[in-house]
FITORZA-169660 format. One line per field, with one value per atom (N, C-alpha, C): residue number from 1; atom name; x, y, z. Coordinates in steps of 0.05 Angstrom, whole numbers, plus 5000, padded with zeros to 4 digits. Example, Ala and Ser with C-alpha at 12.3 -4.5 7.8 and 13.67 -1.06 7.14 Angstrom:
2
i (1; 1; 1; 2; 2; 2)
at (N; CA; C; N; CA; C)
x (5264; 5246; 5264; 5257; 5273; 5258)
y (4886; 4910; 4934; 4955; 4979; 5001)
z (5156; 5156; 5156; 5142; 5143; 5157)
% end
This chain:
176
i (1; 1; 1; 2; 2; 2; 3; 3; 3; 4; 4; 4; 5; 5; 5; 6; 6; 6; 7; 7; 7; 8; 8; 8; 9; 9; 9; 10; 10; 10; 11; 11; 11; 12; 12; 12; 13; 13; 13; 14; 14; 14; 15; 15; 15; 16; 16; 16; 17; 17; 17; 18; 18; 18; 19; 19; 19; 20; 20; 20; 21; 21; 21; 22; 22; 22; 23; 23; 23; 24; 24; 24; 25; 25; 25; 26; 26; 26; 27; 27; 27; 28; 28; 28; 29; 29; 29; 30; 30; 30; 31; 31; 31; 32; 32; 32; 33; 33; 33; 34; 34; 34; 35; 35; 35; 36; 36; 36; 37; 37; 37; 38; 38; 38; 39; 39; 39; 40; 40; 40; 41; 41; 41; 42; 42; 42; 43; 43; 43; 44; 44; 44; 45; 45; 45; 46; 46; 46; 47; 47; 47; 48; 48; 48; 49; 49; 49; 50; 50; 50; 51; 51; 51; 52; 52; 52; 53; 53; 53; 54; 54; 54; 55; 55; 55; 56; 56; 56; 57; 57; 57; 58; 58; 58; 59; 59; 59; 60; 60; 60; 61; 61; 61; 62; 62; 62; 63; 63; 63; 64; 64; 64; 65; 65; 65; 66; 66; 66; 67; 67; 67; 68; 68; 68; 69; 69; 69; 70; 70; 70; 71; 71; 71; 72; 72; 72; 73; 73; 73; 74; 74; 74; 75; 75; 75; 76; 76; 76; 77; 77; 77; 78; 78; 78; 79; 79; 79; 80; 80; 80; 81; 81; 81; 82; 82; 82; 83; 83; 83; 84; 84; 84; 85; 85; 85; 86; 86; 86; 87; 87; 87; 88; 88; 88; 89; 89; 89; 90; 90; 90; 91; 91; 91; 92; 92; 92; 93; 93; 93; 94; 94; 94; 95; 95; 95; 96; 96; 96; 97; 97; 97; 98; 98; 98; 99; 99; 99; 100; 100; 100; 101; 101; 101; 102; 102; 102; 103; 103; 103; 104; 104; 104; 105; 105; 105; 106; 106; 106; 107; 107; 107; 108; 108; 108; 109; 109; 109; 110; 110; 110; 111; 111; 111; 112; 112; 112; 113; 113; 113; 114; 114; 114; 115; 115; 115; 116; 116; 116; 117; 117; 117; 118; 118; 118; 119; 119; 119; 120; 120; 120; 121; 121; 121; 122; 122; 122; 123; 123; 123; 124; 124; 124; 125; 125; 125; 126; 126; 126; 127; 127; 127; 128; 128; 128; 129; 129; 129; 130; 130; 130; 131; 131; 131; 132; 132; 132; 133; 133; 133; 134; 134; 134; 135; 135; 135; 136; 136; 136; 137; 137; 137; 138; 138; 138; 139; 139; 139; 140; 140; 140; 141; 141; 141; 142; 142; 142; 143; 143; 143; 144; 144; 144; 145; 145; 145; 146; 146; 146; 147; 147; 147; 148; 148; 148; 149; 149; 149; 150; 150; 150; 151; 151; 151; 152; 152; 152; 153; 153; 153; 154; 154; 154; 155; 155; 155; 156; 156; 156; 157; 157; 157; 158; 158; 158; 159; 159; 159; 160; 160; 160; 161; 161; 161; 162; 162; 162; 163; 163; 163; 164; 164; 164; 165; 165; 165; 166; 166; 166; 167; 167; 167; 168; 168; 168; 169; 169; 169; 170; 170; 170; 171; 171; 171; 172; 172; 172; 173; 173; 173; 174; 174; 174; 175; 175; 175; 176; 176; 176)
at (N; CA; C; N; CA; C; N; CA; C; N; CA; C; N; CA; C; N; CA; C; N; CA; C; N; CA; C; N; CA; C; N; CA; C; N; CA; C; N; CA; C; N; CA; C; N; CA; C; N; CA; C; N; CA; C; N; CA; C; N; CA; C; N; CA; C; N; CA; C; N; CA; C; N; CA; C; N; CA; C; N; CA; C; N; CA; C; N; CA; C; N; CA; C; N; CA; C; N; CA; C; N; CA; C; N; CA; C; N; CA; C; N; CA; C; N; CA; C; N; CA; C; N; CA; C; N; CA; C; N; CA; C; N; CA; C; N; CA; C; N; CA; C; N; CA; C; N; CA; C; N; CA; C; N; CA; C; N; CA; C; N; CA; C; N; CA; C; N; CA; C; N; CA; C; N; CA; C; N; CA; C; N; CA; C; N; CA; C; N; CA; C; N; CA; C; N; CA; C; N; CA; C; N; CA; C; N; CA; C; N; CA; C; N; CA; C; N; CA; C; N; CA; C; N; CA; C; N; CA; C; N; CA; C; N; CA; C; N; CA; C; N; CA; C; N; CA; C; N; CA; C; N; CA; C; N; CA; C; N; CA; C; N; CA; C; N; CA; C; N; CA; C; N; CA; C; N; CA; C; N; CA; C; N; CA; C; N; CA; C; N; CA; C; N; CA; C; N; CA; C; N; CA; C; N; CA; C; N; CA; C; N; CA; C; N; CA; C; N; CA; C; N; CA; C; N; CA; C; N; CA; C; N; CA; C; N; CA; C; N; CA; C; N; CA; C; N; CA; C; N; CA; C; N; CA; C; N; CA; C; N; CA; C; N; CA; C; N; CA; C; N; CA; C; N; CA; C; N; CA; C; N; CA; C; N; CA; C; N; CA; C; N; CA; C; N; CA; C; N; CA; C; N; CA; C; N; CA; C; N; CA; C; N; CA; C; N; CA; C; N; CA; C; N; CA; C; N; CA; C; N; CA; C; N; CA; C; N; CA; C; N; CA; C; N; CA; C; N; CA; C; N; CA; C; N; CA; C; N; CA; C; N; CA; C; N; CA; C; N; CA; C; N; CA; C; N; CA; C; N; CA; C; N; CA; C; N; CA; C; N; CA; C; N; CA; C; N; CA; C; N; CA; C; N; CA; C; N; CA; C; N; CA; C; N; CA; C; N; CA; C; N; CA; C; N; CA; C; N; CA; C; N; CA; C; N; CA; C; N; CA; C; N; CA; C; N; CA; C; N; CA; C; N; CA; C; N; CA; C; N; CA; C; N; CA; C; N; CA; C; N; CA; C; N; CA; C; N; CA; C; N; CA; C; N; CA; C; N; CA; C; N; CA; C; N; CA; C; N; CA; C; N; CA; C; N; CA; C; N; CA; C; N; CA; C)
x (4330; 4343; 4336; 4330; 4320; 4351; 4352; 4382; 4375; 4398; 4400; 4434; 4438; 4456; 4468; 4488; 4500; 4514; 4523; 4523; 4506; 4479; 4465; 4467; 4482; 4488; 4513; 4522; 4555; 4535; 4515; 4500; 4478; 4469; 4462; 4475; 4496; 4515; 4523; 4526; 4518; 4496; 4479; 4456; 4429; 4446; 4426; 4388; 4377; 4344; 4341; 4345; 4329; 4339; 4369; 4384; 4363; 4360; 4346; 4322; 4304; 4278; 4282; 4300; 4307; 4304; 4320; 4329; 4308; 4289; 4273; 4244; 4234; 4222; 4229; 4256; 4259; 4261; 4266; 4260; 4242; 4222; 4198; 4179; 4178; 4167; 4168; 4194; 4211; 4218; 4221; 4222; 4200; 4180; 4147; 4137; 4143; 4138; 4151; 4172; 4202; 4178; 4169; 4164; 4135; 4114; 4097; 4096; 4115; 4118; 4123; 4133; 4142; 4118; 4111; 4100; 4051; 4062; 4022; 4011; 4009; 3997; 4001; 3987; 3995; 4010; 4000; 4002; 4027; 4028; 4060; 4086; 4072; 4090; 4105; 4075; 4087; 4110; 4100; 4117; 4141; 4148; 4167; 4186; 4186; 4193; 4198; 4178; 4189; 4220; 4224; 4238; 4260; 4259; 4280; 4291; 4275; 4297; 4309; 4292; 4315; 4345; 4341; 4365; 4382; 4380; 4385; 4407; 4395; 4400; 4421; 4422; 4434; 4459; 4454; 4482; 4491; 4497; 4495; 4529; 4541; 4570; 4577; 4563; 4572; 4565; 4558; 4547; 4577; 4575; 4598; 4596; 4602; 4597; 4600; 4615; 4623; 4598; 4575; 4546; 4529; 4513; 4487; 4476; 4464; 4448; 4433; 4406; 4387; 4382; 4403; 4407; 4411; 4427; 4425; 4409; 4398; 4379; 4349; 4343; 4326; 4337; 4349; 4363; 4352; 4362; 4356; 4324; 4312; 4283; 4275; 4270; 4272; 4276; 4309; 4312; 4299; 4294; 4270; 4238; 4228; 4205; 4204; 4223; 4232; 4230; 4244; 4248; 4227; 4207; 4176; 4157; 4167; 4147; 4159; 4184; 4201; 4192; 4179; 4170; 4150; 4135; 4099; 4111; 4134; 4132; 4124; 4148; 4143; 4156; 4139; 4146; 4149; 4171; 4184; 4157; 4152; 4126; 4144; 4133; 4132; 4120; 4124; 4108; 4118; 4115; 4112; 4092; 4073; 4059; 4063; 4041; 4050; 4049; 4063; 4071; 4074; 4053; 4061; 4060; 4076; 4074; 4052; 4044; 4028; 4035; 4022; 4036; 4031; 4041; 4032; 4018; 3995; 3977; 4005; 3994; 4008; 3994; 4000; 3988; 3996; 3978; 3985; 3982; 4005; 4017; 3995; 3984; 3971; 3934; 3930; 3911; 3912; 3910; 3913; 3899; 3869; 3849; 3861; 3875; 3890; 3911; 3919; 3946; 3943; 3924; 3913; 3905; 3877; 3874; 3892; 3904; 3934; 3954; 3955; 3974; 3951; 3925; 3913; 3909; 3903; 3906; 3931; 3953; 3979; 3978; 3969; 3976; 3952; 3936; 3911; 3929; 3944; 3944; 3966; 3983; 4014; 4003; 3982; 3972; 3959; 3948; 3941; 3964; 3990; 4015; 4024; 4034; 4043; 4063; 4068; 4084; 4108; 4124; 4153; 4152; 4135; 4131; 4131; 4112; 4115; 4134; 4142; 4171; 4186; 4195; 4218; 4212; 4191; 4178; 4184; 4169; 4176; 4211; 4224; 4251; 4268; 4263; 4269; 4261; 4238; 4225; 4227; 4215; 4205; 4231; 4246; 4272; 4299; 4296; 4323; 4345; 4333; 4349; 4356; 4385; 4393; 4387; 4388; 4378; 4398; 4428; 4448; 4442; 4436; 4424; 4396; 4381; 4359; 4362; 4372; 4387; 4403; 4413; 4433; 4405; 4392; 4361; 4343; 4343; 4324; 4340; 4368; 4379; 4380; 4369; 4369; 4379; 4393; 4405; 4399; 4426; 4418; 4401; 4406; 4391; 4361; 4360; 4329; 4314; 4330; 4312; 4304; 4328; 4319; 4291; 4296; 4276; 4246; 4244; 4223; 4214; 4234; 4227; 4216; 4217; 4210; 4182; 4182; 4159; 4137; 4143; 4122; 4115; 4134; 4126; 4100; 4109; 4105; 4065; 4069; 4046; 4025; 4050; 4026; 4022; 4029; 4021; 3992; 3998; 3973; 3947; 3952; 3937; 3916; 3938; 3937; 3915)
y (1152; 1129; 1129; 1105; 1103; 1111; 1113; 1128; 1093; 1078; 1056; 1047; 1043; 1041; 1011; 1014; 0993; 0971; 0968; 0953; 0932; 0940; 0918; 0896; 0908; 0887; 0864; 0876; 0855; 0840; 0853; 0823; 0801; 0819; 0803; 0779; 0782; 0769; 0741; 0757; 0738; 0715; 0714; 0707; 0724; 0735; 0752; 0757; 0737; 0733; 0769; 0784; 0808; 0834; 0827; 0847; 0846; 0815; 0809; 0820; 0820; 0832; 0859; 0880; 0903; 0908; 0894; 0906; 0901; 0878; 0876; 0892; 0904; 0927; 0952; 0954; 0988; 0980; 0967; 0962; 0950; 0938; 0915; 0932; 0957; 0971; 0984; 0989; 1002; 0978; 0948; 0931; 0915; 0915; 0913; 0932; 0958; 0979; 0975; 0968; 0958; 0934; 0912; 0882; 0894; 0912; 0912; 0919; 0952; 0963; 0939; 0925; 0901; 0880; 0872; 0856; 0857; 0879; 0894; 0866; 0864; 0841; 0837; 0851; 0843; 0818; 0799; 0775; 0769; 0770; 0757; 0778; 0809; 0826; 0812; 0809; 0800; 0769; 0757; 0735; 0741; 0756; 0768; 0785; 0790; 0809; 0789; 0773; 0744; 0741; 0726; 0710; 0736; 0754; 0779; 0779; 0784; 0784; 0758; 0731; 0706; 0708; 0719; 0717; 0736; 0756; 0778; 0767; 0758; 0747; 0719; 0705; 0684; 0695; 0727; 0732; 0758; 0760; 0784; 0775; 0760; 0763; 0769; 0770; 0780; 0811; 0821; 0857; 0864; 0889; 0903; 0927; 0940; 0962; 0987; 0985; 1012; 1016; 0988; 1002; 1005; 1016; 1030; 1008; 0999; 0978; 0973; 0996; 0997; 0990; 0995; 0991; 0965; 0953; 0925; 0919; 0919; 0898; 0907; 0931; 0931; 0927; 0923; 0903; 0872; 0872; 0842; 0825; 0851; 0845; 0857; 0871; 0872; 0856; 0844; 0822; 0794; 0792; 0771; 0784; 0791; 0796; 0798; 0799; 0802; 0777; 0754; 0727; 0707; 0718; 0712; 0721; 0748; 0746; 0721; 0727; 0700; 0673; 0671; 0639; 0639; 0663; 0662; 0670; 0667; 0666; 0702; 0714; 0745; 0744; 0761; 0762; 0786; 0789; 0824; 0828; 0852; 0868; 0883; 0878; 0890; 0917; 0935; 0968; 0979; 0967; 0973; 0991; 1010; 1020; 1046; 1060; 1090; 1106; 1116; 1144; 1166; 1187; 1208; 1231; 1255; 1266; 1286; 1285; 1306; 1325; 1348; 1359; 1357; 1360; 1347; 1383; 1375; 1401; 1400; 1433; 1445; 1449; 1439; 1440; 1455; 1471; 1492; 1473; 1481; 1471; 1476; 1499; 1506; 1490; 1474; 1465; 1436; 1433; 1404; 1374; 1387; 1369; 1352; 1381; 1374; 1348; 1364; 1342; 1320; 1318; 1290; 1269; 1280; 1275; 1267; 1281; 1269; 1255; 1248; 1219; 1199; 1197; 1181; 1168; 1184; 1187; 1172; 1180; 1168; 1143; 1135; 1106; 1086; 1093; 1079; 1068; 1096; 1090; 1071; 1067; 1052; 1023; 1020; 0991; 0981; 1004; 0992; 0981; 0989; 0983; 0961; 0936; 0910; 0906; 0887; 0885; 0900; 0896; 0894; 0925; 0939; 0977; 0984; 0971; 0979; 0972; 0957; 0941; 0972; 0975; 0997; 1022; 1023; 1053; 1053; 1036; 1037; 1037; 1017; 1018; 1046; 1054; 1080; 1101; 1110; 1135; 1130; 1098; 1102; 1095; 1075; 1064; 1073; 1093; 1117; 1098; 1074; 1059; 1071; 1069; 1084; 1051; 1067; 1047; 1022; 1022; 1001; 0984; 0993; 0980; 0960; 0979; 0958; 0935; 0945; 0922; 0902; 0906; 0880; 0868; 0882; 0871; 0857; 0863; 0851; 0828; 0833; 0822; 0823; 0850; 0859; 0879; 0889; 0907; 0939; 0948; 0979; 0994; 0995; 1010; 1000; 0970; 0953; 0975; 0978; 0992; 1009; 1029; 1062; 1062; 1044; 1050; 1037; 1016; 1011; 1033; 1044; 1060; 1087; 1098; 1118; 1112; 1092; 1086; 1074; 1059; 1061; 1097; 1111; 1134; 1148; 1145; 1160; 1151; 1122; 1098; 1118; 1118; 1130; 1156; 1172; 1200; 1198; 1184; 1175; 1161; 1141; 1130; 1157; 1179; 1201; 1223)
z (7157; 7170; 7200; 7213; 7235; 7256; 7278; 7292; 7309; 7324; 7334; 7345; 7365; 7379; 7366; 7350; 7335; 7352; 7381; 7390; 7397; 7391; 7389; 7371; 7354; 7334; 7337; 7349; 7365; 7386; 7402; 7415; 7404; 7383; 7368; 7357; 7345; 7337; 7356; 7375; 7405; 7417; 7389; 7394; 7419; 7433; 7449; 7440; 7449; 7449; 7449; 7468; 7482; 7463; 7451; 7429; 7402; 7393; 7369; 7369; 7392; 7395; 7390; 7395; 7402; 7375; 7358; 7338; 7318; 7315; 7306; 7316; 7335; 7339; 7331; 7331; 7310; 7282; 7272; 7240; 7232; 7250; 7230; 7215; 7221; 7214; 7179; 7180; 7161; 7142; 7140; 7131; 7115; 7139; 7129; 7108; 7114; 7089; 7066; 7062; 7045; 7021; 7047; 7025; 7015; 7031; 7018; 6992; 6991; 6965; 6945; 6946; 6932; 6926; 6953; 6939; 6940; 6952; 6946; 6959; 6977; 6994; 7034; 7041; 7068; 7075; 7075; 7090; 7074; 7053; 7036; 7056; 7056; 7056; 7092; 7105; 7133; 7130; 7110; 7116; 7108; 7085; 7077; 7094; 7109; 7122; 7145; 7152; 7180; 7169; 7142; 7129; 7125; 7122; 7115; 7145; 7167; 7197; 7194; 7195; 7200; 7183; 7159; 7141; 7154; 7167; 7170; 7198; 7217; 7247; 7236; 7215; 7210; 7183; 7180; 7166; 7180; 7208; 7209; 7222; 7220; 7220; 7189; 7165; 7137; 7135; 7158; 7158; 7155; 7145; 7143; 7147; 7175; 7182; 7171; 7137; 7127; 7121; 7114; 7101; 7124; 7117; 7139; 7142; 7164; 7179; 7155; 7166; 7163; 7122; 7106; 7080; 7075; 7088; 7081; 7091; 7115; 7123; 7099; 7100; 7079; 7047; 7039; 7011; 7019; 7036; 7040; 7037; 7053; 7051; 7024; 7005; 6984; 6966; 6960; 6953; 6960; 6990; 7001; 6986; 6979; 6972; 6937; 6925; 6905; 6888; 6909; 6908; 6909; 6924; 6932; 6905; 6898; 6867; 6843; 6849; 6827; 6831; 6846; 6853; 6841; 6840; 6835; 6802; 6779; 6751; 6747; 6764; 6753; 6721; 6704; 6682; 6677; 6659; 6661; 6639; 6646; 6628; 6606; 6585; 6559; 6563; 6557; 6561; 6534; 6516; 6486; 6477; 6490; 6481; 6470; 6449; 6453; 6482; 6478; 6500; 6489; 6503; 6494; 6525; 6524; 6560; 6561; 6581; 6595; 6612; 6606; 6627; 6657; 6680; 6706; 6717; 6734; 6742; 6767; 6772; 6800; 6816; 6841; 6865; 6880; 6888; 6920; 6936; 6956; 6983; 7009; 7003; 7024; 7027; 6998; 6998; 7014; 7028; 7045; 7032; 7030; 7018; 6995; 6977; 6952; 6945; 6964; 6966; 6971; 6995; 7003; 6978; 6966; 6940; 6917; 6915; 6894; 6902; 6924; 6946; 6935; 6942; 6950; 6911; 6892; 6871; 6855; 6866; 6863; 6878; 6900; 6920; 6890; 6883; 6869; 6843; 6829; 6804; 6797; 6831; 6824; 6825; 6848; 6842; 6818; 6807; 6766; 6759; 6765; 6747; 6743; 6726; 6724; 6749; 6757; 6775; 6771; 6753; 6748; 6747; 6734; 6740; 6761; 6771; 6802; 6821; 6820; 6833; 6828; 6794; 6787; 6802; 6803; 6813; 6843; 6856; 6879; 6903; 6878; 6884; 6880; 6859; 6845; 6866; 6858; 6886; 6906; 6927; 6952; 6965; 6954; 6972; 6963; 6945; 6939; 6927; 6910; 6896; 6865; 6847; 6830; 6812; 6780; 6759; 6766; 6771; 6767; 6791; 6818; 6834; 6832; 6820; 6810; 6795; 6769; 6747; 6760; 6786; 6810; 6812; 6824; 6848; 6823; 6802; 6788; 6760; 6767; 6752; 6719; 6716; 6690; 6683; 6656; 6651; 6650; 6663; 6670; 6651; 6628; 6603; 6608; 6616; 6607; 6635; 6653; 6671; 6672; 6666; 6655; 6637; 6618; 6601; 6614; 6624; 6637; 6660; 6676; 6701; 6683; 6653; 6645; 6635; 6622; 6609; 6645; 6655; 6685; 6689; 6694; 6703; 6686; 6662; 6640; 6641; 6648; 6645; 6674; 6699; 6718; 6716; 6704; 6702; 6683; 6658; 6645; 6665; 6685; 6708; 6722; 6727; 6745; 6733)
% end
């Protein structure tokens, strides 16, 4: 979590031009990373992420300080980028296939090269994945979202996700 002096947010509130900038330089960052995972496209991810601060600056008397800033505002953009694949006719993916597990190799820590290789390996094999896998995956792992959260964000049922978020995994280990 980024650290940020929460009064900025009461001037924000304020309309304050110089607060809004503030606050949008420590998060565009962390927000932009948020829509790309989502939506695997620069230029969408940037507009996504435009459209995630305006909503953000135009509901930020609905913030509620018991939650963490930085969580809602990235929900928001999530859900904004989420909403942007829904336009373009996301279709939940069927992953009806056989599955069977592998076992995953072990990596020494101290091999650098290695590791590198198996990030870079892993960044390749998530973009093979249908959208809606990669959406789960990425919500799941990168943004420390739990299955009932997702099933809100995607509007589908908790079980439908579990089972999709196992079968994606299961899908990129096979990728890997």
């Amino acid at each position: 979590m980024i650290s940020f002096d929460y009064g900025i947010i009461e001037q924000c509130r304020r309309g304050e031009r110089r607060a809004q900038m503030q606050l949008y330089n420590t998060f565009s960052k962390r927000v932009y990373n948020a829509c790309y995972r989502v939506l695997q496209n620069s230029s969408e991810a940037e507009d996504s992420m435009q459209e995630s601060f305006l909503k953000v600056f135009s509901k930020l008397n609905e913030y509620d300080e018991a939650t963490p800033f930085e969580a809602w505002l990235v929900r928001i953009a999530i859900n904004t980028s989420i909403d942007k694949l829904r336009k373009k006719d996301l279709d939940v993916i069927n992953l009806n296939e056989n599955i069977h597990f592998d076992t995953a190799e072990e990596n020494d820590s101290d091999e650098w090269e290695y590791i590198i290789n198996k990030v870079e390996q892993v960044k390749a094999a998530i973009k093979k994945l249908p959208e809606t896998s990669r959406i789960i995956l990425s919500l799941y792992l990168m943004e420390g979202y739990d299955h009932d959260e997702i099933a809100e964000i995607l509007q589908t049922a908790p079980g439908t996700i579990r089972v999709q978020y196992m079968r994606a995994k299961q899908k990129l280990i096979e990728l890997i």
